[in-house]
C-alpha positions as CSV (number, residue, x, y, z in Angstrom):
1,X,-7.9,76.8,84.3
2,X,-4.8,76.7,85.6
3,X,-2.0,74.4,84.5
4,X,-0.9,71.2,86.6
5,X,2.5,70.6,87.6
6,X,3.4,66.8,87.8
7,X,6.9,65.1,88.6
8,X,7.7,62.0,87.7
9,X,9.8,60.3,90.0
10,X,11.6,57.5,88.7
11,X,15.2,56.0,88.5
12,X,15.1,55.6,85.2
13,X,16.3,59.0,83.8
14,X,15.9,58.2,80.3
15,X,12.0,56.7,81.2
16,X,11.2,59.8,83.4
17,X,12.6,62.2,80.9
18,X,10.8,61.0,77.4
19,X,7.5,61.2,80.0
20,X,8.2,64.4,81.3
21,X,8.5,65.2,77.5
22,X,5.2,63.6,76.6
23,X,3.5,65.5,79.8
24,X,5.0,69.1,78.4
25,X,3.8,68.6,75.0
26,X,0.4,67.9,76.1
27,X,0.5,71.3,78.4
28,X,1.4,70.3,81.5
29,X,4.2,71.8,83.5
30,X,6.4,68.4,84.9
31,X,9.4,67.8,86.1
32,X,11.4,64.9,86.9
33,X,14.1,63.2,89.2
34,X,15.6,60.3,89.8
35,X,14.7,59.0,93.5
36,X,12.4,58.8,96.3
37,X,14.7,61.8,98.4
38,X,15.3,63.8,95.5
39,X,11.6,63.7,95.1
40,X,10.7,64.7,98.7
41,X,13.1,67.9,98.1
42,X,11.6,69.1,95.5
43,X,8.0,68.3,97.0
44,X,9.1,70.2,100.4
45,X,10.2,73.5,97.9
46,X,7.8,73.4,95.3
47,X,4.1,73.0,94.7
48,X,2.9,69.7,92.6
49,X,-0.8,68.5,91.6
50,X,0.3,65.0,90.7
51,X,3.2,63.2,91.4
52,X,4.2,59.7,89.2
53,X,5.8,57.4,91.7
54,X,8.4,54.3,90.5
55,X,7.5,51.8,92.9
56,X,10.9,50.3,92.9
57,X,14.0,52.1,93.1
58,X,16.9,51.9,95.5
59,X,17.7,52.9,98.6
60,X,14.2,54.7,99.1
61,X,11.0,52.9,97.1
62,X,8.2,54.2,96.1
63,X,6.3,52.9,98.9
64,X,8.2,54.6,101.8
65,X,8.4,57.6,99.6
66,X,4.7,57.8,99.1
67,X,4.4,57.5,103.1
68,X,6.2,60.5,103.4
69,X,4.7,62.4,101.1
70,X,1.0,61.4,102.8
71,X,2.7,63.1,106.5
72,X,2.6,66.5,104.9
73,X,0.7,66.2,101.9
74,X,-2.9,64.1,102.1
75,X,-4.4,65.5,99.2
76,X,-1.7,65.5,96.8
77,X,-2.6,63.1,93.6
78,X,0.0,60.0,93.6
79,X,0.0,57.6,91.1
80,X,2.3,54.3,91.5
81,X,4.0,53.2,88.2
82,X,5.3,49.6,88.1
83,X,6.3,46.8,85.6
84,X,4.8,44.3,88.5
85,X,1.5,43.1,88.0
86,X,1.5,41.0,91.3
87,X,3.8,42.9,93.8
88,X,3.6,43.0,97.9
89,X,4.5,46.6,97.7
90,X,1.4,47.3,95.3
91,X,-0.9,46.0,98.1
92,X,1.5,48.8,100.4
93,X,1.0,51.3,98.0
94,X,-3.1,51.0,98.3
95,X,-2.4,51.1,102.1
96,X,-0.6,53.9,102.2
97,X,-3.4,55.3,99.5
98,X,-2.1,55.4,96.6
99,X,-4.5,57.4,94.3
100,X,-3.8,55.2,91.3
101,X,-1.4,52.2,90.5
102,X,-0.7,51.8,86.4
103,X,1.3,49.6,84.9
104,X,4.5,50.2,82.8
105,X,4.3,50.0,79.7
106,X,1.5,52.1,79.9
107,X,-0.6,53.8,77.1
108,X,0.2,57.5,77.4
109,X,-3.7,58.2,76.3
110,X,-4.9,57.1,79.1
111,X,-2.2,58.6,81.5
112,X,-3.5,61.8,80.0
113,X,-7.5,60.9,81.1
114,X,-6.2,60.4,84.3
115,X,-4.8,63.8,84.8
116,X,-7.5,65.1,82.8
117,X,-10.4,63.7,84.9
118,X,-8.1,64.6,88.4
119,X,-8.6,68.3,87.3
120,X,-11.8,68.6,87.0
């Protein structure tokens, strides 16, 4: 089985570091950055199972990055973090479909199901 790569996309560094942390130490190859651009460079170079989405950030949110991600990727596994239980760009999110919308703070354990249940 191989590993899954995941990035975490979110702006902030010291959140998206600690959880790539949490992600290697579990076995999975991740990487992070900080924005909605940075993360369609590296998605345009590299090759990612799963992608963790901030759902707000500046200048580019998680929403219109996720729409950009769907033009060339469809099957790509995105999952929408936010600290917003009701938010107008959660309902965008699941329209621009969204794989999976959690809720910060979230319980690492079942972060980890989710992954683990995606590759199977």
């Amino acid at each position: 089985m191989k590993t899954q790569r995941v990035l975490v996309v979110d702006d902030n560094k010291d959140f998206a570091d600690v959880f790539c942390d949490i992600l290697r130490t579990n076995n999975y190859k991740a990487d992070s950055c900080y924005s909605g651009e940075q993360a369609l460079s590296l998605l345009s170079s590299d090759e990612y199972d799963v992608v963790f989405l901030d759902i707000r950030m500046p200048r580019m949110n998680g929403v219109e990055t996720l729409k950009e991600i769907r033009k060339d990727n469809s099957e790509i596994m995105v999952v929408i973090m936010t600290g917003y239980s009701v938010d107008e760009l959660v309902h965008k999110a699941l329209e621009e479909k969204a794989s999976e919308i959690i809720y910060k703070p979230f319980e690492i354990d079942k972060v980890l199901a989710l992954l683990k249940n995606s590759s199977d």
